[in-house]
C-alpha positions as CSV (number, residue, x, y, z in Angstrom):
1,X,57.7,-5.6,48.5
2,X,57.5,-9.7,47.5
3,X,55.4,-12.0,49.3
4,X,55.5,-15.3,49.2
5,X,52.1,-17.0,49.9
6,X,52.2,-20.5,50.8
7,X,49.1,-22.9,51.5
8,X,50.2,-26.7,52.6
9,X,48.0,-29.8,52.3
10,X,48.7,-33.1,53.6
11,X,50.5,-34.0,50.2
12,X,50.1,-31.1,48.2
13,X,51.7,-27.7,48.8
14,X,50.2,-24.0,46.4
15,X,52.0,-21.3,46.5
16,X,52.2,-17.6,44.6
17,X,54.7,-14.7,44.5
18,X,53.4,-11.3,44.5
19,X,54.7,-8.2,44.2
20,X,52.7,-6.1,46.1
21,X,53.3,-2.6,44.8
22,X,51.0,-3.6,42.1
23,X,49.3,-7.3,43.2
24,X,51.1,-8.5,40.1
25,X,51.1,-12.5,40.7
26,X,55.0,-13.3,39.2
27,X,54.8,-17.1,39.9
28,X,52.7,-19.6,41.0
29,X,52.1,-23.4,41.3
30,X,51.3,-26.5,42.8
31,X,53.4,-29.6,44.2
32,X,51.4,-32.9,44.4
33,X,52.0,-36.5,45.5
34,X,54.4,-35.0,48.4
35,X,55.8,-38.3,50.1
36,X,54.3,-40.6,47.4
37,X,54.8,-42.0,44.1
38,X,54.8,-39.9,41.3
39,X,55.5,-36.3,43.2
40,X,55.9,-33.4,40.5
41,X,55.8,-29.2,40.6
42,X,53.4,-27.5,38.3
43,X,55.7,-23.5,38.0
44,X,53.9,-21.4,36.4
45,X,56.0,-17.8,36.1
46,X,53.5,-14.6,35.0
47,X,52.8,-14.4,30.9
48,X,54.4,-17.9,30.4
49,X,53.5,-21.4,29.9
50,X,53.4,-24.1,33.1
51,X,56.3,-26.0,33.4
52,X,56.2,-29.6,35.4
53,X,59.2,-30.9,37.0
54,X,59.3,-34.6,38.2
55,X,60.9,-36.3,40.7
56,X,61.0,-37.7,44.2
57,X,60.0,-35.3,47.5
58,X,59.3,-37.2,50.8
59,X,57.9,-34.0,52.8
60,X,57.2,-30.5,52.7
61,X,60.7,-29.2,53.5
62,X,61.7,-31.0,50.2
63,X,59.0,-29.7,48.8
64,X,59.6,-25.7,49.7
65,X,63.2,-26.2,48.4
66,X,62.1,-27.2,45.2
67,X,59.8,-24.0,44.6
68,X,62.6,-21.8,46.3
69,X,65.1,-23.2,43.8
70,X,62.5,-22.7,40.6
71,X,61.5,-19.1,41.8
72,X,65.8,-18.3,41.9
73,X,66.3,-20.4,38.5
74,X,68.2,-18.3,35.4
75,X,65.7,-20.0,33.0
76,X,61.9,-19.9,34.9
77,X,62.8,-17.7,37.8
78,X,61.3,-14.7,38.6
79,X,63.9,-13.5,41.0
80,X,67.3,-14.0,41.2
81,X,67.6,-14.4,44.7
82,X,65.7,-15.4,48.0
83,X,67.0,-12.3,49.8
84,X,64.4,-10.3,47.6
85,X,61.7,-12.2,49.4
86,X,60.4,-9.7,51.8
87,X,58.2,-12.2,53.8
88,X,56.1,-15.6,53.9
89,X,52.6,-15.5,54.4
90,X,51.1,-19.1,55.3
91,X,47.3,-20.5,54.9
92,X,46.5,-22.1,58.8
93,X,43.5,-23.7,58.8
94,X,42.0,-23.5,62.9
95,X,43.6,-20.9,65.1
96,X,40.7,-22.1,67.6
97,X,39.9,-19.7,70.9
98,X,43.8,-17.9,70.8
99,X,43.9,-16.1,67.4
100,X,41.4,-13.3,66.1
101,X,44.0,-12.0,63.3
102,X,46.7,-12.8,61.0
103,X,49.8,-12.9,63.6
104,X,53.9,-12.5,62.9
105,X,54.9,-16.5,63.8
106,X,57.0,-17.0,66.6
107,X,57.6,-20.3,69.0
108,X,55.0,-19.6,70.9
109,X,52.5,-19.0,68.2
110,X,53.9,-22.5,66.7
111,X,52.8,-23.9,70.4
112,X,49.4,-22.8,70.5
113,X,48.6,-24.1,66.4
114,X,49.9,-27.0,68.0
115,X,47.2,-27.1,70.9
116,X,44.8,-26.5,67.4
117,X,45.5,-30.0,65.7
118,X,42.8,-31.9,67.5
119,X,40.7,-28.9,66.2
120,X,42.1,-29.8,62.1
121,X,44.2,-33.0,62.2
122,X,44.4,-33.0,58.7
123,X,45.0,-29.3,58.1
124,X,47.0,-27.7,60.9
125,X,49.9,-30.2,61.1
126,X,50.7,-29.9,57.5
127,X,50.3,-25.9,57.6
128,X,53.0,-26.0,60.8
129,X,55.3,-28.4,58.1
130,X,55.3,-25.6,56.1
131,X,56.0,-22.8,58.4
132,X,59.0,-25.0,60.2
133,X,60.3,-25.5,56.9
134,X,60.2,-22.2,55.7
135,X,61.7,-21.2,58.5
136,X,65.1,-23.6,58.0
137,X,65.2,-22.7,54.1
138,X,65.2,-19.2,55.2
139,X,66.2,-18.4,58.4
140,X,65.3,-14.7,59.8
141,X,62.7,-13.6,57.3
142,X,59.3,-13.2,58.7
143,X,56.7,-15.4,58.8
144,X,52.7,-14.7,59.1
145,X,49.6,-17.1,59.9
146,X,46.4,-16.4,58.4
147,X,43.7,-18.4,60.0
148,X,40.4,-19.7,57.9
149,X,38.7,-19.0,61.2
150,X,40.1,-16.0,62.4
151,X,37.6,-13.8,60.9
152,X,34.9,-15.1,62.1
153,X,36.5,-14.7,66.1
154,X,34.2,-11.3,66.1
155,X,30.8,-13.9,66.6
156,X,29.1,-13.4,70.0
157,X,28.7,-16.3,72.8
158,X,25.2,-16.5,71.8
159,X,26.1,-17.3,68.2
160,X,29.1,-19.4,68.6
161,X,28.1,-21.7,71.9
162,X,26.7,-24.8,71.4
163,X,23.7,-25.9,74.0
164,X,25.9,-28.7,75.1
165,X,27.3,-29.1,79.1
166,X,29.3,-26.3,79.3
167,X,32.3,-28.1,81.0
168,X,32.8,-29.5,76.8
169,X,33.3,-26.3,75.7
170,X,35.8,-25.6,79.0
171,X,37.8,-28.6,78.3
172,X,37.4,-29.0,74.8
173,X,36.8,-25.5,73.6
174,X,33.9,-27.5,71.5
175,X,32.1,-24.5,70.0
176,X,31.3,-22.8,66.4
177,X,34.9,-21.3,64.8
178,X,33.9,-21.4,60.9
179,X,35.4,-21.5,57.8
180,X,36.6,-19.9,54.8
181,X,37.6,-16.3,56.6
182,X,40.5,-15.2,54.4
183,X,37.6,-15.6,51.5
184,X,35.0,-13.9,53.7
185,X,37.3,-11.3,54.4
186,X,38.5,-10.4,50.9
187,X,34.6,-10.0,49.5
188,X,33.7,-8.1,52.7
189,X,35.9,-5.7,51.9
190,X,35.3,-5.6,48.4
191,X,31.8,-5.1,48.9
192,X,32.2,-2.4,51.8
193,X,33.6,-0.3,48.4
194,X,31.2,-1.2,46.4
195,X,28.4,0.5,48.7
196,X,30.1,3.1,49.6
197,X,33.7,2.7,51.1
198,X,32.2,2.7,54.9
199,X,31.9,-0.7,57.1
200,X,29.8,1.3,60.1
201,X,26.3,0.8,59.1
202,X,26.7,-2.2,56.6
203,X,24.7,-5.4,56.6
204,X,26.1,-7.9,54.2
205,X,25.6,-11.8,54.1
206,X,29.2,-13.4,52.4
207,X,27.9,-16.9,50.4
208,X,31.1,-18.7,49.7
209,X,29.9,-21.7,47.6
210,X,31.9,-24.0,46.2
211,X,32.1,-27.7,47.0
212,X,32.9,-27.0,50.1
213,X,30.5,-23.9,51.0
214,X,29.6,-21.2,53.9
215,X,27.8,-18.3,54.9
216,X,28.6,-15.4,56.9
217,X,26.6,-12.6,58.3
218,X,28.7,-9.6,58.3
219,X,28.2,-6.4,60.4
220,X,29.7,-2.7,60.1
221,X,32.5,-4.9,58.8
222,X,32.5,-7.9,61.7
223,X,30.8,-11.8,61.5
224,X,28.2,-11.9,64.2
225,X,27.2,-15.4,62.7
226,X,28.5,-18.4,60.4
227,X,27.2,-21.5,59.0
228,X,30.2,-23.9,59.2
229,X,30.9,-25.0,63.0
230,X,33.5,-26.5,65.0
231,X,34.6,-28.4,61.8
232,X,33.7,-27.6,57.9
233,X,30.5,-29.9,58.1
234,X,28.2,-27.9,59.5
235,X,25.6,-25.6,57.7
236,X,24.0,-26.5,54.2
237,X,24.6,-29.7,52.0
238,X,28.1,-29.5,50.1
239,X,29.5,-31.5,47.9
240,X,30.4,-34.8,49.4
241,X,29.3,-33.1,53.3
242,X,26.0,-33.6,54.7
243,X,25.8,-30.0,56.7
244,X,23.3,-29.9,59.4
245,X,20.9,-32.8,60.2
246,X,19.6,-33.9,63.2
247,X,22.3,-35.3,65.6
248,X,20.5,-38.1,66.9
249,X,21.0,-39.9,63.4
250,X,24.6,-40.7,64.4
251,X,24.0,-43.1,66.8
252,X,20.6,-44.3,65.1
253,X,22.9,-45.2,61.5
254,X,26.0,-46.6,63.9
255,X,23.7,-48.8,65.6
256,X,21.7,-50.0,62.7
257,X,24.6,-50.2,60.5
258,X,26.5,-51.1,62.1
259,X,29.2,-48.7,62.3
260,X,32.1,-47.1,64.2
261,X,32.8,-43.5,65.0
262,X,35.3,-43.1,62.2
263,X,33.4,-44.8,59.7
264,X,30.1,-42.3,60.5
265,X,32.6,-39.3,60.0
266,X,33.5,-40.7,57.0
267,X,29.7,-41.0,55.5
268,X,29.0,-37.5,56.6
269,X,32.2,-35.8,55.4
270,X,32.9,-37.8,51.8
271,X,29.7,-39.6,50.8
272,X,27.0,-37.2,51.7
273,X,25.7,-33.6,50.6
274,X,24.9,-33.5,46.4
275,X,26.8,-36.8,45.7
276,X,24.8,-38.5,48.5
277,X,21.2,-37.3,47.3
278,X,22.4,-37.5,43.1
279,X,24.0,-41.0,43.7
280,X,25.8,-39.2,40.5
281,X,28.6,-37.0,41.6
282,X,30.1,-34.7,44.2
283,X,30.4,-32.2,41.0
284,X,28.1,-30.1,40.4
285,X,28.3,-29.9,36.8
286,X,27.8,-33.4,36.8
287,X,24.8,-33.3,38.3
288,X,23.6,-30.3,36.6
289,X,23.6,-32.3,33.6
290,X,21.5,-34.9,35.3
291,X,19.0,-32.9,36.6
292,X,18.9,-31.2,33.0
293,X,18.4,-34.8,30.9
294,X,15.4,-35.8,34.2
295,X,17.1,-37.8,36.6
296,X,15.2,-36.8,39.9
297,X,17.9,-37.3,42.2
298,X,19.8,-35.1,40.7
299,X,17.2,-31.9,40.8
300,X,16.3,-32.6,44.3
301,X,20.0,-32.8,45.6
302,X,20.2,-29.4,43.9
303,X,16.6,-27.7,44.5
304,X,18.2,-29.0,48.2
305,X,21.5,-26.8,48.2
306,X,19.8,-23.8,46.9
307,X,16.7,-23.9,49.3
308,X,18.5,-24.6,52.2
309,X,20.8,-21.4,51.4
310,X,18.2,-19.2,51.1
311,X,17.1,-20.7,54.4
312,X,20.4,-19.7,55.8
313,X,20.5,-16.2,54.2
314,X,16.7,-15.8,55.8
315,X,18.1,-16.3,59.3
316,X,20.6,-13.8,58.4
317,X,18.6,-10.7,57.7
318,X,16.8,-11.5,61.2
319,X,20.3,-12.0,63.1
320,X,21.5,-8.6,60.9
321,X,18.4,-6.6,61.6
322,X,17.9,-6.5,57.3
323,X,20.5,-6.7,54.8
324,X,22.5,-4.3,52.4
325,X,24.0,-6.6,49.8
326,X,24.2,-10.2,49.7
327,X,27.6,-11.3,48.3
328,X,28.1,-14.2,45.9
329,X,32.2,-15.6,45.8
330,X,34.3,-19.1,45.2
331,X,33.2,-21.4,42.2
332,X,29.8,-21.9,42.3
333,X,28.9,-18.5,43.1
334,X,31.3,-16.7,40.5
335,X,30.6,-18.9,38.2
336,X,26.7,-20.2,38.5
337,X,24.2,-17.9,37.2
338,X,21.3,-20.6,37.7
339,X,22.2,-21.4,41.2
340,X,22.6,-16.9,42.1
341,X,18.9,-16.8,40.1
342,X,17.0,-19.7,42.4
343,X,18.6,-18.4,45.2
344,X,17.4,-15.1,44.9
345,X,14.5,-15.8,43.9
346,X,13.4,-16.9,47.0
347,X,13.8,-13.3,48.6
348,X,12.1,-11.5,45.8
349,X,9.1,-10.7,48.3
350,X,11.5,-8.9,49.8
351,X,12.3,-6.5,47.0
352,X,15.2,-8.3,45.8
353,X,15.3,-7.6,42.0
354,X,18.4,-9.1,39.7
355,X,19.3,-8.0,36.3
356,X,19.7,-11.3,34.0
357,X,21.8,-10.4,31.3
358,X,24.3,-9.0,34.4
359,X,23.4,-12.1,36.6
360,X,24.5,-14.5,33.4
361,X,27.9,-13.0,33.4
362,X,30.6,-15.1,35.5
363,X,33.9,-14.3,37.3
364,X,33.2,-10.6,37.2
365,X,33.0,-7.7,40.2
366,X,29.5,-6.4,39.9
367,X,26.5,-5.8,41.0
368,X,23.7,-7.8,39.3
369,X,20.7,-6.8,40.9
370,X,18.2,-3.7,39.2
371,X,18.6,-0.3,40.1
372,X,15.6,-0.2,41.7
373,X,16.1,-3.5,43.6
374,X,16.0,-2.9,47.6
375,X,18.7,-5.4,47.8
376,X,22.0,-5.5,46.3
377,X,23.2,-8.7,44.6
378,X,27.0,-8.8,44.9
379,X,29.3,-11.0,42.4
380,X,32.5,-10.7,43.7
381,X,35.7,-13.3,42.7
382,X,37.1,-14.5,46.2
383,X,41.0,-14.0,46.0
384,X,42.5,-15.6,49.4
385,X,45.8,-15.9,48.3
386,X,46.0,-12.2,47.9
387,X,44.1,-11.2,51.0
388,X,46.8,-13.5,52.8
389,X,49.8,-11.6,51.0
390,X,48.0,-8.3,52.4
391,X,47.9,-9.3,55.2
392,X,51.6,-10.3,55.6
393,X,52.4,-7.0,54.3
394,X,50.7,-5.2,56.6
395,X,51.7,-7.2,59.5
396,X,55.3,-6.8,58.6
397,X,55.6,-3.6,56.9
């Protein structure tokens, strides 16, 4: 069976082909600069170089045709025709209150993404684009939407209400969704092997960290609690978001500062979190290098992420009741041995032992932490485009 994943931005569209009798990835790439200047498609087919086409694309229909025609070419195709393509499987951003699970599209699921764009007005519309189009290009094959918050839908009221009237969340459904659930998904599972192959009795806390970053807790299998909220900015400092801070410093800074709703938004979604505190960068490598040559700002933005994720990972083992394995994914947390090793640090008084010379390996499945650690320490490489293609398989299968 051949899946086709797509994952639509507002001008940028990702996509791979598997074959899923093996996972074998036989293209992938990227289209940028949809309905600007300059639009190009990085093709990449499996065991051969990237190839970049240029030329004009005003939307994501344009764009799908493109990649369609590039997967079907004699030259750097990988099939010879679309009818091989088995089914679509397409990154949705906020499913809100109505979807719990990946879900075969139809009109009415279309409707209620729709009723979802107020929840992600930069996301959903674009992921709908590319559903509606892939639907034209190729009429009568199936369609799936994964949701970045559907697996998180398993949370309780008492984790995902907010203490706000309770007519907001009637009229608004205002409350916590989270983020990042194909991702916490994928590592859940993986890690569920790793200790043994059964979900029932497993307490694992997901740390998805990248520059946009979230925690899950995860029980027998199921997110009772997440950090990110009703949008991505809630939980710990990211990259260029703030996380959580005290609430009453948005009207405090608009009223001082003078500024407007949107502008606010703006500080706390693309000029806060480590580029805020560094006054450096929203990389972390960049500021890494900072902290390392003394700049100050640079090691507290930094000794800020990692405290305030072990903070988050404490409240965790209460909400869990303890904790089997603490996951490490996306990245920072493949990829940052320094940031795993502060982190846990801070729970060695609970018996949480790692293994250096494992923990300085990167982008690896392993466990890291000593055998006689009471804790496992779980680096495991996030792969959401395949846990959406499984998905789409098993939905249409």
């Amino acid at each position: 069976m051949k899946i086709l994943v797509i994952n639509c931005g507002s001008s940028s569209l990702k996509y791979q082909l598997y074959n899923m009798d093996n996972n074998e990835v036989l293209a992938k790439g990227l289209v940028e600069r949809i309905g600007i200047d300059g639009s190009n498609l990085q093709h990449t087919p499996a065991g051969k170089d990237k190839i970049v086409f240029k030329q004009p694309l005003s939307d994501h229909e344009e764009a799908i045709k493109l990649v369609m025609d590039k997967l079907t070419d004699p030259e750097v195709g990988v099939i010879s025709d679309l009818s091989e393509i088995d089914g679509i499987g397409h990154r949705v951003v906020h499913g809100g209150n109505f979807f719990s699970d990946s879900i075969l599209v139809t009109d009415e699921v279309i409707e209620k993404m729709k009723k979802c764009i107020d929840l992600a007005p930069l996301h959903n519309p674009p992921n709908i684009m590319g559903i509606e189009s892939c639907q034209k290009l190729m009429p009568g094959k199936p369609n799936v939407a994964v949701f970045d918050t559907a697996f998180h839908q398993t949370m309780p009221p008492k984790a995902y209400m907010y203490a706000l009237p309770y007519e907001y969340y009637e009229k608004h459904n205002i409350r916590r969704y989270g983020f990042h659930g194909t991702s916490h998904k994928f590592v859940t599972r993986k890690a569920i092997e790793m200790l043994g192959g059964k979900a029932e009795g497993t307490k694992i806390i997901t740390c998805h960290l990248g520059n946009g970053s979230s925690i899950a807790a995860v029980k027998d299998g199921k997110v009772i609690d997440t950090s990110m909220g009703l949008t991505p900015l809630a939980g710990f400092e990211m990259g260029t978001r703030c996380g959580d801070i005290d609430p009453a410093i948005v009207p405090f800074l608009m009223k001082n500062e003078g500024l407007s709703a949107d502008e606010i938004d703006n500080i706390m979604n693309k000029k806060s979190g480590i580029l805020g505190v560094s006054g450096r960068s929203s990389d972390f490598r960049d500021v890494e290098e900072g902290a390392n040559s003394g700049d100050e700002r640079c090691k507290l933005a930094l000794d800020m992420f990692r405290y305030q994720i072990a903070k988050y990972i404490g409240s965790y083992i209460v909400a869990l009741g303890g904790v089997d394995a603490i996951v490490f994914t996306a990245g920072i947390g493949e990829n940052n041995s320094g940031h795993r090793a502060a982190i846990c640090k801070y729970l060695e008084f609970m018996g949480l032992k790692i293994d250096p010379e494992k923990n300085s390996l990167r982008g690896k499945e392993l466990d890291f932490a000593t055998e006689d650690s009471a804790i496992r320490a779980l680096l495991i490489p996030t792969n959401e485009e395949l846990m959406i293609a499984q998905d789409t398989m098993d939905i249409i299968g």
